[in-house]
C-alpha positions in Angstrom: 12.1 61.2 30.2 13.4 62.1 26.6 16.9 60.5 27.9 14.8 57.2 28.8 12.9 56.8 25.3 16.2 58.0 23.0 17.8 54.9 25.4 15.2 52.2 25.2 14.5 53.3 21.2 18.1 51.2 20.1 17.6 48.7 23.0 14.2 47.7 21.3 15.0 48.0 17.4 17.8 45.7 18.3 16.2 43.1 20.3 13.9 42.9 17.5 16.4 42.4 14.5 18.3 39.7 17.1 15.1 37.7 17.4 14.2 37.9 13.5 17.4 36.9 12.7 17.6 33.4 15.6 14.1 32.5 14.1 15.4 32.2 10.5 17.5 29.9 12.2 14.5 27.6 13.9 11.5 26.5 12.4 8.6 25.9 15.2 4.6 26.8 15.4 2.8 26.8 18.3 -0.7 24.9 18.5 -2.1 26.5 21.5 -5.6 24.8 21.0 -6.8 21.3 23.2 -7.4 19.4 20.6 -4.3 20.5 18.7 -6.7 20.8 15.9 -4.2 22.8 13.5 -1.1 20.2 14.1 -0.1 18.0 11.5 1.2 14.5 12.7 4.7 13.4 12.2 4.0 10.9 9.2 2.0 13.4 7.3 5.1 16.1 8.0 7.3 13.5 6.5 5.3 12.7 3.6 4.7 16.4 2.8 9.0 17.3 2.6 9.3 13.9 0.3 6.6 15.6 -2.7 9.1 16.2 -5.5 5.8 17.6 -8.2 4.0 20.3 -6.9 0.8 19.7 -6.0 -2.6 21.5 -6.8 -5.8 21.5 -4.8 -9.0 22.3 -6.4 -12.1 22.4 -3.8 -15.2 22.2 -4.9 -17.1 23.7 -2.0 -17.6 27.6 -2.4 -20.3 30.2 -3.1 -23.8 30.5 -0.9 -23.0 27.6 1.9 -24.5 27.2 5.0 -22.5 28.2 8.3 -21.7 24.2 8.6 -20.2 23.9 4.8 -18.5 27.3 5.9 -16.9 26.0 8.7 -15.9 22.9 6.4 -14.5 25.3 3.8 -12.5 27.3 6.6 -11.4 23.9 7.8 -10.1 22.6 4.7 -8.4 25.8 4.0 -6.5 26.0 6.5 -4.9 22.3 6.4 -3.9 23.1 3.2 -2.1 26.2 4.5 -0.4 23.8 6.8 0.2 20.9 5.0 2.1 23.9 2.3 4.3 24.9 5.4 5.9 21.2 5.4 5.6 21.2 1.6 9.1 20.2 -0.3 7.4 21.2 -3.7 4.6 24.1 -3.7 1.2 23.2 -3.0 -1.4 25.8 -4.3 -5.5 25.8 -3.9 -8.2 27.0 -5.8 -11.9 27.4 -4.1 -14.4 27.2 -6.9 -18.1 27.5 -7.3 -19.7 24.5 -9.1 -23.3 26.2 -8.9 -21.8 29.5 -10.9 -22.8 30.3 -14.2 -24.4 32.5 -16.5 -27.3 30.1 -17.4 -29.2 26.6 -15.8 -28.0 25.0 -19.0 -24.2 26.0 -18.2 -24.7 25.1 -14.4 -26.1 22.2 -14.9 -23.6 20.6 -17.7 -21.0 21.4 -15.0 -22.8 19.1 -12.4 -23.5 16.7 -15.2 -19.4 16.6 -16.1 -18.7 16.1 -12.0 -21.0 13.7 -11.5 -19.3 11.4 -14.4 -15.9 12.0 -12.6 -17.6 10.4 -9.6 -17.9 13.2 -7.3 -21.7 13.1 -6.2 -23.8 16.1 -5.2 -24.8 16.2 -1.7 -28.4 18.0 -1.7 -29.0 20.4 1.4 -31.8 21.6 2.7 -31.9 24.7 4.3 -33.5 27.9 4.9 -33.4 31.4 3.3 -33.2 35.2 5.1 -36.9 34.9 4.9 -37.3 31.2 6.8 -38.6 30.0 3.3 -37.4 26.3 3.0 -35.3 26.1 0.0 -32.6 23.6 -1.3 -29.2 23.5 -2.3 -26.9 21.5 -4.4 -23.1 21.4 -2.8 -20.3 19.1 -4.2 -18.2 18.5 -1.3 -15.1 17.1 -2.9 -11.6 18.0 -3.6 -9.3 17.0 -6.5 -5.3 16.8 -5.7 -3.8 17.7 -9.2 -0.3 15.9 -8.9 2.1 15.5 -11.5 -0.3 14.1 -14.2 -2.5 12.3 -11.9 -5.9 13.8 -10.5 -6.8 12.4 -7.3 -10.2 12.9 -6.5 -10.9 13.3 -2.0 -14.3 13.3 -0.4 -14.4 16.1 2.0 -18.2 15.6 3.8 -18.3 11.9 5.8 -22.3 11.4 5.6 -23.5 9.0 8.1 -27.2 8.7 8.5 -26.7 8.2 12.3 -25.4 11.5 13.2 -27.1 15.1 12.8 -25.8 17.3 9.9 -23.6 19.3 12.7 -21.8 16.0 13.7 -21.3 15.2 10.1 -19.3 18.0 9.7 -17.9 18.1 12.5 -16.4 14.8 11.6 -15.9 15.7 8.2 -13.4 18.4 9.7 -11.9 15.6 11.9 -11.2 13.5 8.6 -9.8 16.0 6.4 -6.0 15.5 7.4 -6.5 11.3 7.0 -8.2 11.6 3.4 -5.7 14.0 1.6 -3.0 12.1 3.1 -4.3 8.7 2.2 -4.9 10.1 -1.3 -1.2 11.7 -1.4 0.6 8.7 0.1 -1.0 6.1 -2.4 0.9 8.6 -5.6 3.6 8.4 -3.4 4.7 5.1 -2.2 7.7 3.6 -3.9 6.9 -0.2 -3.6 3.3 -2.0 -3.3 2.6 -4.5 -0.4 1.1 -7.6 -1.5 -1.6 -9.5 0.3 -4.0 -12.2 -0.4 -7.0 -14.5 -0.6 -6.8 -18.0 0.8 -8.7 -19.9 -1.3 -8.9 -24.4 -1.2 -11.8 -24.9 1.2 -14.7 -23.5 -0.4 -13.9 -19.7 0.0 -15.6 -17.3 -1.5 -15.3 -17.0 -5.2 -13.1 -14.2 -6.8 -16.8 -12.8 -8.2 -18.0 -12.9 -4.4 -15.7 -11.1 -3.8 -14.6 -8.9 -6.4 -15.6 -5.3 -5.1 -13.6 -5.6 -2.3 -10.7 -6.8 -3.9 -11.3 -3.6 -6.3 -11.5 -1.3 -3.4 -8.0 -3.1 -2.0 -6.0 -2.9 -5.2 -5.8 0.6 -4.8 -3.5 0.1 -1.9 -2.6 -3.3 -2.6 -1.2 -6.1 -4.9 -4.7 -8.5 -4.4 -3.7 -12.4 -5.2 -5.4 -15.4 -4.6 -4.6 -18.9 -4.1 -3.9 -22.5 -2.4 -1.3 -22.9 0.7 0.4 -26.0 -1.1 3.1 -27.7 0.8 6.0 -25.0 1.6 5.7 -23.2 4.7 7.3 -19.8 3.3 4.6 -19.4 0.9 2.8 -16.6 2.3 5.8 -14.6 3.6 5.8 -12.3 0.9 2.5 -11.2 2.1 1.6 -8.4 4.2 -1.7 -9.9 5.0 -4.3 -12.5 4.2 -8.1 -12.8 3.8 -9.4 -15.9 4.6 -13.3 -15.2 3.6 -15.9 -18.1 4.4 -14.3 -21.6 4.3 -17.3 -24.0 3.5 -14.4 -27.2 4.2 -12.0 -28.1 6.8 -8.4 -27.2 7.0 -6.0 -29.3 7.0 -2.6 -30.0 9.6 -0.5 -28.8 7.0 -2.3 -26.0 6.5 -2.9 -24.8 9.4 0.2 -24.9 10.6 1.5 -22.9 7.3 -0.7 -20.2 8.9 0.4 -20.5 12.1 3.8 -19.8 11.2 3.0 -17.4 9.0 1.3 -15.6 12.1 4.7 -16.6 14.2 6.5 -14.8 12.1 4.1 -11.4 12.1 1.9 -12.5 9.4 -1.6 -10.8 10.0 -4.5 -12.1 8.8 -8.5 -11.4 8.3 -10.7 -14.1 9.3 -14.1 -14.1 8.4 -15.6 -17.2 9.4 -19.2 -18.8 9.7 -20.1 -20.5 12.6 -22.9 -22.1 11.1 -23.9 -24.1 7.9 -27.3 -23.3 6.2 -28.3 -25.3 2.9 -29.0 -22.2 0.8 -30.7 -23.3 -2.1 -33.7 -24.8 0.7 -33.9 -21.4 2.2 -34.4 -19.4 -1.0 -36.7 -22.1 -2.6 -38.6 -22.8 0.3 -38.0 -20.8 2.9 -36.8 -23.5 5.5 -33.1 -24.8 6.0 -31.3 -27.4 9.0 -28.7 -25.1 10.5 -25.4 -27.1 12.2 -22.5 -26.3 13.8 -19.7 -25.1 10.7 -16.8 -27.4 11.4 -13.7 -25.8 10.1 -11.4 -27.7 11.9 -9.6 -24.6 13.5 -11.5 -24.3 16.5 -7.9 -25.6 18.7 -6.3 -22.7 16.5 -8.5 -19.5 17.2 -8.7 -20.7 20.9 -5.3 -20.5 21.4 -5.2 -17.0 19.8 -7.9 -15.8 22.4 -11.2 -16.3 20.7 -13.9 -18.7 20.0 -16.6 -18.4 16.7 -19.7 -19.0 18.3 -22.2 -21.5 16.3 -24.9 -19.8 16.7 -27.6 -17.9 14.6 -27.9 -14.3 15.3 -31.1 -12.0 15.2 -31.8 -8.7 15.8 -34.2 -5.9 15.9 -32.0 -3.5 13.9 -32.1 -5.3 11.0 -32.5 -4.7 6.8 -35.9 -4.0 5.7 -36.8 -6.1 2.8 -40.3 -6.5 0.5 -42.4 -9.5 2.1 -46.0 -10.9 0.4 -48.5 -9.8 3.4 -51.6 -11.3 1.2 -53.4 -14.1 2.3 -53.1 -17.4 0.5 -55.1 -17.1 -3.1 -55.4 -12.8 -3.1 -53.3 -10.7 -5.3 -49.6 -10.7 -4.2 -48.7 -7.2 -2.1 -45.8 -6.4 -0.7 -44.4 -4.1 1.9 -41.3 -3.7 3.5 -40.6 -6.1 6.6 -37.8 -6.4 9.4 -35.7 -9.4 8.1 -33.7 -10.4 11.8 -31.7 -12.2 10.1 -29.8 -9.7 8.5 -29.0 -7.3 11.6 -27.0 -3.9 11.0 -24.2 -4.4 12.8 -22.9 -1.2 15.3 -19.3 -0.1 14.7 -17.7 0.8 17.0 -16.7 4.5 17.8 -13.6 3.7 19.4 -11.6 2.1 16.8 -9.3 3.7 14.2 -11.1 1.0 12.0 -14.7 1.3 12.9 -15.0 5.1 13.5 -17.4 7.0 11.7 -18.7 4.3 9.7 -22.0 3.6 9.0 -24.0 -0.1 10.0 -22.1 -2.9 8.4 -24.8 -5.2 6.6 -24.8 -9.3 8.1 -26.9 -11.9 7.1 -27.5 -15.0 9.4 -23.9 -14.2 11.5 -22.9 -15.8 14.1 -21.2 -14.7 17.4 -17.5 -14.1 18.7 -16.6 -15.0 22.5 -13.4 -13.4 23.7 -13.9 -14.8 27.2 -11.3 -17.1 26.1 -8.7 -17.2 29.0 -5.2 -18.6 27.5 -2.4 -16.5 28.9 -1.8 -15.1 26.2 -0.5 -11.2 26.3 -2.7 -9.6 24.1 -5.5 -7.1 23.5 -9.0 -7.9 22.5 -11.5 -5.2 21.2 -14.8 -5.4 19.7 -15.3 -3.5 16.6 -18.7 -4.6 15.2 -21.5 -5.6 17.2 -25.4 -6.2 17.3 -27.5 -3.8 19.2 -29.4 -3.9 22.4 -32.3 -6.2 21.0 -30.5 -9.5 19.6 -31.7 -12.7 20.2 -29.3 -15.9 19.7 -30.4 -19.0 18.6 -27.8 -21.5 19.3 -27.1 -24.7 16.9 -28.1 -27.4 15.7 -31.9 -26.2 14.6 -34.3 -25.6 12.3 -34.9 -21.9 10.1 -38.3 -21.2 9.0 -38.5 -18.2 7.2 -42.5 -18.3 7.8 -42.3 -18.7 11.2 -39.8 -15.3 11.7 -42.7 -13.2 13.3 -44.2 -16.1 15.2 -43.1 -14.8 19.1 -43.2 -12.0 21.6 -40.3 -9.4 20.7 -40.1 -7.8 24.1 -39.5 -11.3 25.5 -37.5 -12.9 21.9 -35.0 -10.0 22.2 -33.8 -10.8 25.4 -29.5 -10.0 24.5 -27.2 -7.3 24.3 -24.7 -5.9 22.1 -23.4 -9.3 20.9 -19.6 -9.1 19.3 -19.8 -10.0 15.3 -15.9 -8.7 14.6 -13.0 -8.1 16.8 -9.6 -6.9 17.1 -6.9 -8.8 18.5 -3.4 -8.0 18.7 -0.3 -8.7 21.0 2.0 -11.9 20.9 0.6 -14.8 20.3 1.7 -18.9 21.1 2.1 -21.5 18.2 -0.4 -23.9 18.1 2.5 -26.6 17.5 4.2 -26.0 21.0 5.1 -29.4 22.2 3.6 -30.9 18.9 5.1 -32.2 15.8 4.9 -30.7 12.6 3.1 -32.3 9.9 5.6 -34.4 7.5 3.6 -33.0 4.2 5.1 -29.5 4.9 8.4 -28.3 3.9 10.3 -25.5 5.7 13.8 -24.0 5.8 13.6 -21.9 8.9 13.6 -22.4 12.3 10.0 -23.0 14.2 8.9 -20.1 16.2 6.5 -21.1 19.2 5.8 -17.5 19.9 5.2 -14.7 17.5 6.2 -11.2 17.1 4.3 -8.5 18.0 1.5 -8.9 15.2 -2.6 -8.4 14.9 -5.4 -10.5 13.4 -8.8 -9.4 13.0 -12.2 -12.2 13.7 -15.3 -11.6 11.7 -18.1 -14.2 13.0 -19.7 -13.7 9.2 -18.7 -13.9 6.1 -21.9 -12.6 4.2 -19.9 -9.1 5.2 -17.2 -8.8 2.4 -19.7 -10.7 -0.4 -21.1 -8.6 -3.3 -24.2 -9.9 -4.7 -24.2 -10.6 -8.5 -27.5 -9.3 -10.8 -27.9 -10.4 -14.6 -27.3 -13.4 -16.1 -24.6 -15.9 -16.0 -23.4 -14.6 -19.6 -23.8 -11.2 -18.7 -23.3 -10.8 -14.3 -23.4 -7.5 -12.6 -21.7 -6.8 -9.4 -23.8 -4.5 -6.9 -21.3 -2.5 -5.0 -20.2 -3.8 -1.3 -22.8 -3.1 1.4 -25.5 -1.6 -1.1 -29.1 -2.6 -0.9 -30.6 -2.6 -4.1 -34.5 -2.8 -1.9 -34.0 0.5 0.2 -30.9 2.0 -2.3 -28.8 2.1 1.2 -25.1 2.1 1.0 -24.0 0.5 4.0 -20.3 0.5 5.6 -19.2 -3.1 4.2 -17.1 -1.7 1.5 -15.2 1.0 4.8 -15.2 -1.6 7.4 -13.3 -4.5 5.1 -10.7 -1.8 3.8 -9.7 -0.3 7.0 -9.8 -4.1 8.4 -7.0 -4.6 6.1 -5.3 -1.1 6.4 -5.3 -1.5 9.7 -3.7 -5.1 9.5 -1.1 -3.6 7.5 -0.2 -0.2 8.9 2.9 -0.3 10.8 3.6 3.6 10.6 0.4 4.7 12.1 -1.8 6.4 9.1 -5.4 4.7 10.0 -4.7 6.6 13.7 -5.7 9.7 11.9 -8.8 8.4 11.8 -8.8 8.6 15.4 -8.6 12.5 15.8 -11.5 13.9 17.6 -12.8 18.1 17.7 -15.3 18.6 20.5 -18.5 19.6 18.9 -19.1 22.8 20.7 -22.5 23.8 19.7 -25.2 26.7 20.5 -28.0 26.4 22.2 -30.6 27.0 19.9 -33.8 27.2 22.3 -32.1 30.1 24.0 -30.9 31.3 20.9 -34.5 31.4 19.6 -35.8 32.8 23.3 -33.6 35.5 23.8 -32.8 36.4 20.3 -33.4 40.3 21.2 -31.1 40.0 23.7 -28.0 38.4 22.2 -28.4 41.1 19.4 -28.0 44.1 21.8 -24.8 42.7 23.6 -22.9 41.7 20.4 -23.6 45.4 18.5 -24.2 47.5 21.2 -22.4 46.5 24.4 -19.4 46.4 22.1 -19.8 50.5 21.2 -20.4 51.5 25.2 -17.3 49.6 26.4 -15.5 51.5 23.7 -17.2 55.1 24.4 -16.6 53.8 28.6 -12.9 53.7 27.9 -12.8 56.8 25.9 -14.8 58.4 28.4 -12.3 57.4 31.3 -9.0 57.6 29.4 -10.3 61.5 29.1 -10.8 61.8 32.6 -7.5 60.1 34.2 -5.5 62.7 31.5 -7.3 65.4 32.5 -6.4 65.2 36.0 -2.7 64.0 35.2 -2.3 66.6 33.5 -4.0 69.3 35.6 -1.2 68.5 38.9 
């Protein structure tokens, strides 16, 4: 025996400086969970060796958290720890504890100085060792100190629709997609350009001016008029083309289309119908017709048809309505206004996951029954919910009239697509047709496209701000926000992941797609069998322990005896 272990000593020691010194040779790590929850993906690897600063990670999320902030806090650790593995430069992190300090004054000049850097308190209600209700003020943000720029990341992804577990669980989900969106921005080289069509009526650059705010972080935002050459657009990497009021012209259209042709992608939000606004807001009643855009040929023959319809539904805004009868003092309560439904996005989408209702207002439908062999993919991204009601075109809106019928029987459709995703290779328009004469072009005509993607909005109420003050001094209310209920909605998300989407050829918004399985504990049984639970995790623990002891004694007695 003593000959065995002096031969086997050696044999081991050496094996174990061999394999030490073949892994200095190869870099690997081994996610051995489903979900690979602790994998980076390949672009975020890449991006991580190109840092040349090193970066620093301050997290404001520590101190007395509930077990669902913990669990964030673990989370967010421990991407750091593996984004620093891939890191060129050295990436450090600091936990730090907003709510600590040696007065309320202190603490609270600290929240005051956080909240004017735009990271907002989250308040949490929870519940102390004594089941006394009490509340909690937790910043869940994270600032990414690189080189001289402080980028500031949201770590908690709060959407009314889920429970607080799901919103973290998401949160967790998110965390590789928002540091590397925030790192990738500092770190791109050249900015991609896109665009606002503008000659038919479009929406004004005020109308739209948050969203071209929330874009120019990514990208170069111009606007302006197709003209006559057909190259015009091709140093764009998209265009917005955000509620035409006139038609398009030959020309014009087929500047797009070759545009498109030639992998141009572009975001089409589109009304179906027209309304004469200033009769609805003066006196509640407006004629409602078919929007004639003139592209109708154009969007059938990429696989999808704007409906002219009107589009109500039961999930809708709330907003203050005079429910006084004629001559008594005016009072106001909050009413379902169908015409503005909250539009469902939808979980399946890299654009659309996670986001809360997108506000509409009088949107119309999309059809993408639209059978015209082309090799494509259609999916829906925003849609109404299981109580809509369509009222085709041309008719009549009367705003006094809105409660006047029998919901169970009004509400009569489903889940009607508002915005969809299409993507594949498309067919020119101007197959076997001539060119307009007003264009000029230098390159060939392409009657089928690359591989490219478009995205169809059946509204374009969706990406317009509304406007406060007066005309000397205007306001701009944030994207999606309703200044009645103070709800943010997910306008401002939706349009900008639209157009990251539309743009992404390496793959970033798929991030967004990662998915942990929420793997929670009963808590009825929890609750029921509290006692229970308590004895096997402290004591059946001890007696396995003093059962082993007990038998390793045993077995060396009798070895031993023999």
């Amino acid at each position: 025996m003593k000959n065995k272990k002096l031969i086997f000593l050696p044999i081991a020691l050496f094996a174990i400086v061999l394999l030490n010194i073949l892994a200095s040779f190869f870099f690997f790590r081994i996610d051995l969970t489903s979900e690979k929850r602790f994998s980076l993906s390949d672009n975020t690897k890449k991006m991580m060796k190109s840092l040349d600063k090193p970066v620093n990670v301050i997290i404001y999320l520590d101190g007395d958290l509930n077990p669902g902030f913990l669990k964030l806090r673990k989370s967010t650790e421990e991407l750091l720890q593996e984004m620093d593995v891939y890191a060129n430069k050295d990436l450090t992190y600091e936990f730090v504890n907003p709510s600590a300090a040696a007065t309320e004054k202190e603490r609270n000049e600290t929240y005051s100085k956080l909240e004017g850097r735009g990271l907002h308190a989250t308040v949490v209600y929870d519940k102390d060792e004594e089941g006394k209700a009490v509340q909690k003020v937790v910043f869940p943000w994270a600032v990414i100190v690189y080189g001289n720029d402080s980028i500031p990341v949201r770590l908690l992804q709060n959407n009314p629709q889920f429970t607080g577990e799901e919103n973290l669980n998401h949160s967790a989900e998110n965390l590789e997609y928002v540091f590397a969106d925030a790192l990738r921005v500092r770190l791109q080289k050249s900015v991609d350009k896109v665009a606002f069509i503008e000659g038919h009526g479009e929406l004004l650059a005020e109308d739209v001016y948050d969203a071209s705010v929330a874009l120019s972080k990514y990208f170069q935002v111009d606007r302006g008029a197709l003209g006559y050459d057909a190259s015009v657009l091709d140093g764009y990497k998209a265009i917005i083309i955000a509620g035409p009021k006139a038609k398009f012209n030959e020309r014009e259209k087929f500047i797009i289309d070759q545009y498109i042709m030639n992998g141009g992608r572009v975001l089409w939000m589109l009304d179906g119908v027209r309304l004469a606004n200033d009769s609805l807001s003066t006196v509640g009643m407006s004629p409602a017709i078919p929007l004639d855009l003139n592209l109708s040929d154009q969007l059938f023959r990429y696989g999808v048809r704007i409906v002219p319809a009107i589009l109500e539904d039961m999930q809708c805004v709330q907003v203050p309505m005079n429910v006084a009868k004629k001559g008594e003092q005016p009072q106001y309560e909050a009413m379902p206004f169908y015409y503005s439904p909250l539009l469902l996005a939808s979980p399946e989408s890299p654009v659309t996951k996670n986001i809360v209702e997108v506000k509409a207002n009088f949107a119309s439908g999309i059809d993408l029954n639209v059978s015209n062999g082309e090799d494509v993919k259609k999916s829906v991204l925003l849609a109404t919910s299981n109580a809509t009601h369509v009222e085709p075109t041309p008719t009549r809106i009367d705003l006094s009239s809105m409660y006047d019928m029998d919901s169970k029987t009004y509400f009569n459709q489903h889940y009607m697509p508002v915005a969809a995703l299409v993507e594949g290779t498309f067919s020119s328009i101007y197959t076997n047709r001539m060119a307009p004469d007003s264009v000029t072009t230098t390159r060939p005509f392409m009657a089928k496209s690359k591989n490219t993607r478009m995205i169809f909005v059946a509204n374009s109420e969706i990406i317009r701000n509304d406007i406060v003050g007066t005309q000397a001094n205007p306001q701009i209310v944030p994207l999606g926000y309703d200044r009645y209920t103070g709800r943010e909605f997910g306008n401002r998300n939706f349009i900008v992941n639209s157009v990251l989407y539309l743009t992404d050829d390496e793959g970033w918004l798929q991030l967004r797609s990662r998915e942990f399985k929420l793997r929670l504990l009963n808590k009825v049984e929890i609750i029921k069998n509290k006692t229970f639970f308590q004895v096997v995790n402290v004591i059946l623990p001890v007696l396995l322990l003093l059962g082993f002891g007990a038998v390793n004694v045993v077995v060396r007695k009798r070895r031993y005896a023999k």
